[in-house]
N, CA, C and O atoms as a GROMACS GRO file, in nm:
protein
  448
    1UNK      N    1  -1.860   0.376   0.679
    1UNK     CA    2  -1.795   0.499   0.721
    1UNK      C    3  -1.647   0.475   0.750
    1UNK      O    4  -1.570   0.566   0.718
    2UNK      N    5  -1.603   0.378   0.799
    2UNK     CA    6  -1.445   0.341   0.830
    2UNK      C    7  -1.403   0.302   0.720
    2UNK      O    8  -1.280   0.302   0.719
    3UNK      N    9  -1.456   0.263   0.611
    3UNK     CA   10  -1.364   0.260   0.495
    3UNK      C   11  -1.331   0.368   0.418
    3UNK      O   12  -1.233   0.375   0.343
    4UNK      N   13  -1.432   0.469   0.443
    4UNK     CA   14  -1.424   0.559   0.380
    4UNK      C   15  -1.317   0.651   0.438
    4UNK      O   16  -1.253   0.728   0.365
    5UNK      N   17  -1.294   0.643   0.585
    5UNK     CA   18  -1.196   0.730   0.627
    5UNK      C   19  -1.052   0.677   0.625
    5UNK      O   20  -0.948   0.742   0.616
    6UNK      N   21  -1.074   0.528   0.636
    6UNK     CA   22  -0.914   0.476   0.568
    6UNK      C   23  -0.871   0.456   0.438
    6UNK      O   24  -0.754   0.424   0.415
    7UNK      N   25  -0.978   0.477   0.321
    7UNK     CA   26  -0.954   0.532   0.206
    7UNK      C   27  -0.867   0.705   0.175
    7UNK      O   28  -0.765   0.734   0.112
    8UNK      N   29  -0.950   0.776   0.242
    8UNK     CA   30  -0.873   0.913   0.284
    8UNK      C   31  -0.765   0.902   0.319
    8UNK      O   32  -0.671   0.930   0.246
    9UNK      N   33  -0.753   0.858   0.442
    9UNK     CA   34  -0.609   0.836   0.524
    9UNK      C   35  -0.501   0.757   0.452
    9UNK      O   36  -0.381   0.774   0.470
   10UNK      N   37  -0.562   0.663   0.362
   10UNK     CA   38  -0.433   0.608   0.305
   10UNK      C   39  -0.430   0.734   0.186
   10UNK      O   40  -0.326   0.800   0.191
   11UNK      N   41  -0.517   0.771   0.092
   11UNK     CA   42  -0.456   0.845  -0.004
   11UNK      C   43  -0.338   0.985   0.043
   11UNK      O   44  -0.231   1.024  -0.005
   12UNK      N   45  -0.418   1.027   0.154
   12UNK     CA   46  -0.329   1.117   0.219
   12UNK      C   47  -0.178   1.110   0.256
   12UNK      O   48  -0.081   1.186   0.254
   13UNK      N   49  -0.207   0.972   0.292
   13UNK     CA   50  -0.051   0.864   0.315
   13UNK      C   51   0.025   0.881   0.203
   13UNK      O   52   0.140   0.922   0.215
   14UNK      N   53  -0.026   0.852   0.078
   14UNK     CA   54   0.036   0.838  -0.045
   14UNK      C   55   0.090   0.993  -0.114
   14UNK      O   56   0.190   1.011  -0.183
   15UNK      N   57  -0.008   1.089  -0.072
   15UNK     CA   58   0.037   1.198  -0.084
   15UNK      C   59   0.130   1.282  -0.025
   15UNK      O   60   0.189   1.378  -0.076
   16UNK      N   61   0.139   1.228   0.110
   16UNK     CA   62   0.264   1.260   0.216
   16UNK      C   63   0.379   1.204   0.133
   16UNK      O   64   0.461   1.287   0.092
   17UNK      N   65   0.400   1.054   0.097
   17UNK     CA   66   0.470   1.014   0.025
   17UNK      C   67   0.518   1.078  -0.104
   17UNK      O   68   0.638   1.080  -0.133
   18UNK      N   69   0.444   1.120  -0.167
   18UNK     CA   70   0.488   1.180  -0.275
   18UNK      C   71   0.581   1.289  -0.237
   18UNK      O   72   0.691   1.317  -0.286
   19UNK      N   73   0.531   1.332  -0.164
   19UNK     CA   74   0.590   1.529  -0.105
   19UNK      C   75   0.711   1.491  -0.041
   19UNK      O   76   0.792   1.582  -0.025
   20UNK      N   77   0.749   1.350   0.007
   20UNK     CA   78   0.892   1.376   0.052
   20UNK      C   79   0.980   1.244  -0.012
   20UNK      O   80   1.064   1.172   0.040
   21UNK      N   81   0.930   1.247  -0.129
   21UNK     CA   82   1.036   1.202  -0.256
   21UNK      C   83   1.066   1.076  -0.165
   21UNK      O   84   1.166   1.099  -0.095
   22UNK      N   85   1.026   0.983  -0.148
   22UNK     CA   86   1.025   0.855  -0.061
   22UNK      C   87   0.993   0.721  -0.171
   22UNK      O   88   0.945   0.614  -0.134
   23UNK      N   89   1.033   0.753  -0.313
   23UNK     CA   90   1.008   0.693  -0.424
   23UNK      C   91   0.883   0.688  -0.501
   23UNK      O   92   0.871   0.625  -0.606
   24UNK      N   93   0.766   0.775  -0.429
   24UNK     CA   94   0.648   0.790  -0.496
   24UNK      C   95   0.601   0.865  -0.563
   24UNK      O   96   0.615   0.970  -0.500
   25UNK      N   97   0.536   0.894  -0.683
   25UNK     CA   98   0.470   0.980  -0.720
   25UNK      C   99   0.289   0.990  -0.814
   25UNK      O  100   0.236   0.925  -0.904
   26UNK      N  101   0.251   1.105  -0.729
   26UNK     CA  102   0.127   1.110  -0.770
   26UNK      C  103   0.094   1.239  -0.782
   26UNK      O  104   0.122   1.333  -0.707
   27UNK      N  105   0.011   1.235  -0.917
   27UNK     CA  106  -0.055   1.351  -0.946
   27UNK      C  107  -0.082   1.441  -0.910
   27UNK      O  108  -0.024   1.549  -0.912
   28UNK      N  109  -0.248   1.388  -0.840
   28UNK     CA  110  -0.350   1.492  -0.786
   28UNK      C  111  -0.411   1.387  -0.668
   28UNK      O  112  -0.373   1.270  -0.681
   29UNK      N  113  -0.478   1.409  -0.584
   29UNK     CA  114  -0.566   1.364  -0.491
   29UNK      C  115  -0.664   1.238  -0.545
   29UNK      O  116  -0.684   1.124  -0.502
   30UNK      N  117  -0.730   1.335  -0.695
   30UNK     CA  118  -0.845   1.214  -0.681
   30UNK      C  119  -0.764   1.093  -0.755
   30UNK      O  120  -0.824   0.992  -0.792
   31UNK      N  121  -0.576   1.116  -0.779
   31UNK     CA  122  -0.536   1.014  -0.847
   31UNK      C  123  -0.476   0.943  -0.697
   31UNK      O  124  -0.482   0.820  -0.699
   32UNK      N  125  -0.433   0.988  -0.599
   32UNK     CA  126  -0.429   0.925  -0.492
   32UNK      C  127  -0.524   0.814  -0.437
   32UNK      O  128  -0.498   0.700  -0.398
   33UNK      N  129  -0.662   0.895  -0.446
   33UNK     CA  130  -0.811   0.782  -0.423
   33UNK      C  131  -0.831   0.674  -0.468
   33UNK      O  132  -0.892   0.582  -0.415
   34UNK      N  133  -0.750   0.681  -0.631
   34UNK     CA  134  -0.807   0.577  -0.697
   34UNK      C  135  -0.670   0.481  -0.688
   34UNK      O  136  -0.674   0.364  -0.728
   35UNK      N  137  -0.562   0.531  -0.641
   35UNK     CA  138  -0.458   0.441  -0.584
   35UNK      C  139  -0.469   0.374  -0.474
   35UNK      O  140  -0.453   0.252  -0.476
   36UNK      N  141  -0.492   0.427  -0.381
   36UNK     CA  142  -0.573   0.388  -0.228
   36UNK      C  143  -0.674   0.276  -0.259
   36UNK      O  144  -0.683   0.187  -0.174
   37UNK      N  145  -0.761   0.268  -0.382
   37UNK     CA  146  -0.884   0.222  -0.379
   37UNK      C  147  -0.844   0.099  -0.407
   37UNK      O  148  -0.885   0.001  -0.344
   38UNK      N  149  -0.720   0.090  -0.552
   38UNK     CA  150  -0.694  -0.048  -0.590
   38UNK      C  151  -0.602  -0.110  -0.488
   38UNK      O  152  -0.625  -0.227  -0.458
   39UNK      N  153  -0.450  -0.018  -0.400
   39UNK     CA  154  -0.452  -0.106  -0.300
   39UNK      C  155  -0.535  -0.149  -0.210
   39UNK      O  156  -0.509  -0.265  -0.178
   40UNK      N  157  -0.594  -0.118  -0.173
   40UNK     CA  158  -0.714  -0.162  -0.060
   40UNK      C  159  -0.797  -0.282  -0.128
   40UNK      O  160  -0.851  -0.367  -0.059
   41UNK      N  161  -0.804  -0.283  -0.277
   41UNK     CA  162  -0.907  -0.385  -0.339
   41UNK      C  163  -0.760  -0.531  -0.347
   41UNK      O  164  -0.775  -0.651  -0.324
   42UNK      N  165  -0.637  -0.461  -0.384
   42UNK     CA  166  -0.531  -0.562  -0.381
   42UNK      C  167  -0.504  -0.634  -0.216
   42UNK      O  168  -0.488  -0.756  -0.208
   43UNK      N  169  -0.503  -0.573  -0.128
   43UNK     CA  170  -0.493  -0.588  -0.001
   43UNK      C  171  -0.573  -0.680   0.051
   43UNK      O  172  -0.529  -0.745   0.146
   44UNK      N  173  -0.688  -0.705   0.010
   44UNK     CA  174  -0.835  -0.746   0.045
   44UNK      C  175  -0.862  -0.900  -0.048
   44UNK      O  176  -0.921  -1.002  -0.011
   45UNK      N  177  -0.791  -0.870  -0.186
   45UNK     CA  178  -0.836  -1.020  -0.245
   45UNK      C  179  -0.742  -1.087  -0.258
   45UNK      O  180  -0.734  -1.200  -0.209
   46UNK      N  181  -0.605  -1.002  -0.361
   46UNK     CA  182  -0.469  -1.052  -0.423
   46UNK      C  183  -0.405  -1.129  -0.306
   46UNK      O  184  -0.392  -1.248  -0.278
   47UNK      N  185  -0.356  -0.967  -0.227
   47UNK     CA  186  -0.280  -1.066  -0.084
   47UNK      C  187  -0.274  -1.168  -0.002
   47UNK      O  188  -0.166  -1.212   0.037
   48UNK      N  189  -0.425  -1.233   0.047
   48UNK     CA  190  -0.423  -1.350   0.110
   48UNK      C  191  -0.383  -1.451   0.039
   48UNK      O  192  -0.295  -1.529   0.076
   49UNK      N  193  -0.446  -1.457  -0.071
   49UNK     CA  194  -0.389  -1.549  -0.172
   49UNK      C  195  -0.253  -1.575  -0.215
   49UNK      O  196  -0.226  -1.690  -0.252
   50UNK      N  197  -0.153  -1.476  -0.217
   50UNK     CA  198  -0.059  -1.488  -0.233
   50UNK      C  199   0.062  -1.523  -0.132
   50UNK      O  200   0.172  -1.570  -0.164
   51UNK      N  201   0.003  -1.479   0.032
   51UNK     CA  202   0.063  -1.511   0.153
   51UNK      C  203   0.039  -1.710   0.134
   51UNK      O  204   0.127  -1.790   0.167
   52UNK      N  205  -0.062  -1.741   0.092
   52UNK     CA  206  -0.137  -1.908   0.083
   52UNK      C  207  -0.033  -1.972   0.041
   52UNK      O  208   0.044  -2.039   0.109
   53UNK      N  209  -0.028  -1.945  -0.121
   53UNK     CA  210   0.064  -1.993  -0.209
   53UNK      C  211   0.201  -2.001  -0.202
   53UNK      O  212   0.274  -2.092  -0.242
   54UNK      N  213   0.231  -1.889  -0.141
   54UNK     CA  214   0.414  -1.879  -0.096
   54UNK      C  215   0.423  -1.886   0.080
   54UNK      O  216   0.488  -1.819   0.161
   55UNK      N  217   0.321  -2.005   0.099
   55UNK     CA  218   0.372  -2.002   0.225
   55UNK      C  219   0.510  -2.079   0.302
   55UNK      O  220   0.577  -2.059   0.404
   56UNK      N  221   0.510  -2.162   0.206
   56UNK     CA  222   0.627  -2.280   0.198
   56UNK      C  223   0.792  -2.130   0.194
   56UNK      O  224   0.890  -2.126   0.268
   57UNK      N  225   0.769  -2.072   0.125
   57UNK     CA  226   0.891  -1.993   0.089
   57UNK      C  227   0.878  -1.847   0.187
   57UNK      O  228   0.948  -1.746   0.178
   58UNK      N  229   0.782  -1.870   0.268
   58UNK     CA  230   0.777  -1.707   0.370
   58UNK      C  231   0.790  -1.806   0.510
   58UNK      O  232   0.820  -1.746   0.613
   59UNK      N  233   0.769  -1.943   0.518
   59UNK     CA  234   0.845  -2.008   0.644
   59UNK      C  235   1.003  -2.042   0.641
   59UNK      O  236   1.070  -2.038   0.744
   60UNK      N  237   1.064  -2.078   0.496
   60UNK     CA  238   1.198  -2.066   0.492
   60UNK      C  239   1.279  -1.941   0.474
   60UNK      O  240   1.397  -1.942   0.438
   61UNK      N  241   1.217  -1.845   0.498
   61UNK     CA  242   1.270  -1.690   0.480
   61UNK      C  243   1.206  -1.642   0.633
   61UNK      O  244   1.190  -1.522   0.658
   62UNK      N  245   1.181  -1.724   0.708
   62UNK     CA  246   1.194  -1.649   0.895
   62UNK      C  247   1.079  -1.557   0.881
   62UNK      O  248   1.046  -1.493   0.981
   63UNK      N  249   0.962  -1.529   0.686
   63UNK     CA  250   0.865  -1.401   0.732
   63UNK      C  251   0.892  -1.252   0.640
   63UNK      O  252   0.830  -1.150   0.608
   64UNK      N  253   1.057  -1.327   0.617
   64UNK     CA  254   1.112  -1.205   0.520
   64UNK      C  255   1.050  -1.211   0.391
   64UNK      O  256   1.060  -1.097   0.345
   65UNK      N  257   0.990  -1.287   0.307
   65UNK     CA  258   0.941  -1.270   0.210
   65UNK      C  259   0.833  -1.225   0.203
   65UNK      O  260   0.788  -1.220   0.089
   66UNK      N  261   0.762  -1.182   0.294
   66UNK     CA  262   0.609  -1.088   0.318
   66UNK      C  263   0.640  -0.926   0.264
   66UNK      O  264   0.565  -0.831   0.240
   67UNK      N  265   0.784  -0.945   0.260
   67UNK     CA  266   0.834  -0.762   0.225
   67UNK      C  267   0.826  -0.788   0.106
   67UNK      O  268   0.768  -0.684   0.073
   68UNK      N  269   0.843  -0.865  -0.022
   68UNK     CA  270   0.808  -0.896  -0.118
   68UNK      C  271   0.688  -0.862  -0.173
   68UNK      O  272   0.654  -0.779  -0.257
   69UNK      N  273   0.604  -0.977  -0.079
   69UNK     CA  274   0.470  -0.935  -0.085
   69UNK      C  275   0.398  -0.846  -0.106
   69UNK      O  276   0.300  -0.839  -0.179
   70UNK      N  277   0.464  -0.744  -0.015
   70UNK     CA  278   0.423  -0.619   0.042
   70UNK      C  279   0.444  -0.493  -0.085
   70UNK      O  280   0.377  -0.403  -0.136
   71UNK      N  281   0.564  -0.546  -0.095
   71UNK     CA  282   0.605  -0.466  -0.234
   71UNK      C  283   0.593  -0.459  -0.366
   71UNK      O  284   0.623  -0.367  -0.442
   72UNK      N  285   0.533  -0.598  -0.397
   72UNK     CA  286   0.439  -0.644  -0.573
   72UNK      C  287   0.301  -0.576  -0.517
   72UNK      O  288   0.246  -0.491  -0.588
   73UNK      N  289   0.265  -0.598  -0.440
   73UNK     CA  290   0.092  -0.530  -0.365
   73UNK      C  291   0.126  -0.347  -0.394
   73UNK      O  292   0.031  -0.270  -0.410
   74UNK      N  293   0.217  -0.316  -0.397
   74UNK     CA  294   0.214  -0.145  -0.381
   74UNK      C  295   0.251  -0.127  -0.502
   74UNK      O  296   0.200  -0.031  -0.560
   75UNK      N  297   0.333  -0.199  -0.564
   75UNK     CA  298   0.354  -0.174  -0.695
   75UNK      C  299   0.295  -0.155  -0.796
   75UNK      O  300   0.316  -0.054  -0.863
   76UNK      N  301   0.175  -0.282  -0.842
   76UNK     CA  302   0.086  -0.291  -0.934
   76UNK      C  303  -0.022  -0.206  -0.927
   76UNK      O  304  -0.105  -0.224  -1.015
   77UNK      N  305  -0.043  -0.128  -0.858
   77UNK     CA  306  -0.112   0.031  -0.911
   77UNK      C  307  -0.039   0.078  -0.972
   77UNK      O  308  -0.068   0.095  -1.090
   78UNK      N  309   0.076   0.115  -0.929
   78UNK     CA  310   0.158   0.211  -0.953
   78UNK      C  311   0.181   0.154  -1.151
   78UNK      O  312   0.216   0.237  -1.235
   79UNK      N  313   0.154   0.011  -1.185
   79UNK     CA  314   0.179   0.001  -1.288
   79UNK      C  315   0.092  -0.006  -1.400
   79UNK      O  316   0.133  -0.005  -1.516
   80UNK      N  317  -0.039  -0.014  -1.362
   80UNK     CA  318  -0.190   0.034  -1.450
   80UNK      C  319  -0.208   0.176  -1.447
   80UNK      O  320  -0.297   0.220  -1.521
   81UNK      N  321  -0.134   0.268  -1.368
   81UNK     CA  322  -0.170   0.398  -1.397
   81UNK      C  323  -0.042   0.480  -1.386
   81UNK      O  324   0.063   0.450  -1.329
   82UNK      N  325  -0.085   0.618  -1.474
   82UNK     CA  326   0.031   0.651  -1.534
   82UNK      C  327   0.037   0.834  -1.399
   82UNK      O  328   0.107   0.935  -1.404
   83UNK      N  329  -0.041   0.802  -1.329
   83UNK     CA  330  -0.121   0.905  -1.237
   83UNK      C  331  -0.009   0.901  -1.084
   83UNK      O  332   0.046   0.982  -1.010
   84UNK      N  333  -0.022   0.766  -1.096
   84UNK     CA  334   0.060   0.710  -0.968
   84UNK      C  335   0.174   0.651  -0.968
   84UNK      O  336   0.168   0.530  -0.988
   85UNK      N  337   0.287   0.702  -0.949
   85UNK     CA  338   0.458   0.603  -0.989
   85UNK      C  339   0.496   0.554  -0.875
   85UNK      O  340   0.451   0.594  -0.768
   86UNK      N  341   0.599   0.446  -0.890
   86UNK     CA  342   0.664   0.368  -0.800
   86UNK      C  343   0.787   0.378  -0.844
   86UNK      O  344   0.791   0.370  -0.967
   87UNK      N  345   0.903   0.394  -0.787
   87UNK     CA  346   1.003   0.337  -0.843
   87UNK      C  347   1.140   0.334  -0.754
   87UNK      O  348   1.156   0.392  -0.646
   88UNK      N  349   1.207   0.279  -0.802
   88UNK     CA  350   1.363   0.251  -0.687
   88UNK      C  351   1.337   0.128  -0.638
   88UNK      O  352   1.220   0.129  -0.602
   89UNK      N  353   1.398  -0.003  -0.614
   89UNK     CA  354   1.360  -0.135  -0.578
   89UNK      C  355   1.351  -0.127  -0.455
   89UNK      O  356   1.237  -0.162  -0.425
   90UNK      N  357   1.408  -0.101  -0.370
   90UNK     CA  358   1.378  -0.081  -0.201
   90UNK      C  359   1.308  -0.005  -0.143
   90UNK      O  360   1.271  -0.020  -0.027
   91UNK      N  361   1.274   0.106  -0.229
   91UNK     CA  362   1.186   0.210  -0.160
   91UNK      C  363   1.032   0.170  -0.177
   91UNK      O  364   0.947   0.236  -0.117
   92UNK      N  365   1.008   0.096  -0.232
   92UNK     CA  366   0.885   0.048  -0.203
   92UNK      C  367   0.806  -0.026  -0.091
   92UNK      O  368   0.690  -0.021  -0.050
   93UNK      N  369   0.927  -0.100  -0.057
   93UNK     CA  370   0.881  -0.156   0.091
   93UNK      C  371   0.839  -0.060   0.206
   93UNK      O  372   0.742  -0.052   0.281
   94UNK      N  373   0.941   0.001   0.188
   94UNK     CA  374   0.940   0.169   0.332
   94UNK      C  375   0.810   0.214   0.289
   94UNK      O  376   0.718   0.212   0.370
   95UNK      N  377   0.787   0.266   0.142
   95UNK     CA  378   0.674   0.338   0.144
   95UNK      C  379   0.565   0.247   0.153
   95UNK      O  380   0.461   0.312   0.140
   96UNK      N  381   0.539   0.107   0.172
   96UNK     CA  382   0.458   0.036   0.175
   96UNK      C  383   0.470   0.022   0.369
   96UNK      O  384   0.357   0.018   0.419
   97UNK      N  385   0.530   0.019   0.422
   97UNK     CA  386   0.552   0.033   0.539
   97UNK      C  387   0.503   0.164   0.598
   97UNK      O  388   0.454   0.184   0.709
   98UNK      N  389   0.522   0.229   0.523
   98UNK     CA  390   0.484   0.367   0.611
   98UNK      C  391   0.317   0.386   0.554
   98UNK      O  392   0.255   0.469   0.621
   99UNK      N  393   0.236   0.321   0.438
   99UNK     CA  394   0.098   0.391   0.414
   99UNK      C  395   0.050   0.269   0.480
   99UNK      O  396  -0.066   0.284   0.517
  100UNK      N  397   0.121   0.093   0.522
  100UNK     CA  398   0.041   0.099   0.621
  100UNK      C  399   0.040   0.094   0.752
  100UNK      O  400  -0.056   0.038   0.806
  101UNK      N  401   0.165   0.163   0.848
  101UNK     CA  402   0.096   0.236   0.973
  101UNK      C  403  -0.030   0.362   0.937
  101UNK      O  404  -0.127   0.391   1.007
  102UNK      N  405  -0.007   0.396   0.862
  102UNK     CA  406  -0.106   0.489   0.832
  102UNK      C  407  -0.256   0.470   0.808
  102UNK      O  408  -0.345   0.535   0.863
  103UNK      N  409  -0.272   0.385   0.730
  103UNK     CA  410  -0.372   0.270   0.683
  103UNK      C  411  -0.430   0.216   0.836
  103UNK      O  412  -0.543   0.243   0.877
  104UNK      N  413  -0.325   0.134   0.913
  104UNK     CA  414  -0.365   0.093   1.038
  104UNK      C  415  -0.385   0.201   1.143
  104UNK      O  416  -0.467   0.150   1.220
  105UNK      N  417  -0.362   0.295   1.177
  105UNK     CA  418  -0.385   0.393   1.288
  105UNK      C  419  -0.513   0.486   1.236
  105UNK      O  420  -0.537   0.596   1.287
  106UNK      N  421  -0.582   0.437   1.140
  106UNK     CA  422  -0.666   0.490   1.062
  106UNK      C  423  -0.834   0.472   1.142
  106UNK      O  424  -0.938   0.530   1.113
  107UNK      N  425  -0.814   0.400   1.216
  107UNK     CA  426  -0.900   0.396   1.310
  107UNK      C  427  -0.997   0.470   1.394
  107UNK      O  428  -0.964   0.463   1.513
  108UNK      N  429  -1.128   0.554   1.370
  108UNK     CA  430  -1.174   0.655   1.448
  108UNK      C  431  -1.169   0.616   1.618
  108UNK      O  432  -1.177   0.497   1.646
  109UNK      N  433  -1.160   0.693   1.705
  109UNK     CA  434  -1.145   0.748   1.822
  109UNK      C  435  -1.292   0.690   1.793
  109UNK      O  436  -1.291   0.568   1.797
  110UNK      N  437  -1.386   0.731   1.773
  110UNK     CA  438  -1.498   0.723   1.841
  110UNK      C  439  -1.575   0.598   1.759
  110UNK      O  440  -1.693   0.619   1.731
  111UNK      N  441  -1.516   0.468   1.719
  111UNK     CA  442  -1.524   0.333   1.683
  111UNK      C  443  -1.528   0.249   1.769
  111UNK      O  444  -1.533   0.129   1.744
  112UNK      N  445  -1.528   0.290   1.867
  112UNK     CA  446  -1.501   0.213   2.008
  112UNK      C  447  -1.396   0.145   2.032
  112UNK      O  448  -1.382   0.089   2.141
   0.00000   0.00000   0.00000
């Protein structure tokens, strides 16, 4: 049940995004879902792995290279589907910043 509502909440995220031209664009909803779905599947396998590997180069960057991170992770939906766009080199971080407070506050009240 909590994935399912932070699946929502992030597509919703992404759709907020779209609506205020914050470098994103998406379709329709159920193309939001299936954006939500692969970040969340990227989030979950790609990312740790890639925090592992570049850890040597995210301790000589003070942490700053996690915005990197952050921003190949939001991207590569955006580049298997033609439903969901990314674009502008900096605005991806923000909008990756902003779906996940969104993503994280996604939390039910009644989850304990």
């Amino acid at each position: 049940m909590e994935t399912i509502v932070r699946g929502l909440l992030l597509s919703t995220a992404l759709l907020m995004l779209a609506h205020w031209n914050i470098g994103v664009s998406v379709n329709s909803f159920s193309s939001a879902l299936l954006a939500a779905f692969v970040i969340g599947l990227l989030n979950a396998f790609v990312r740790p792995l890639l925090i592992v590997l570049t850890l040597p180069v995210t301790i000589l960057t003070l942490g700053l290279f996690l915005f990197v991170i952050n921003a190949l992770t939001f991207q590569r939906p955006a580049a298997c589907s033609k439903a969901f766009r990314c674009w502008a080199s900096g605005r991806p971080c923000s909008a990756r910043c902003s779906t996940a407070c969104a993503a994280s506050s996604s939390t039910p009240p009644w989850s304990g």
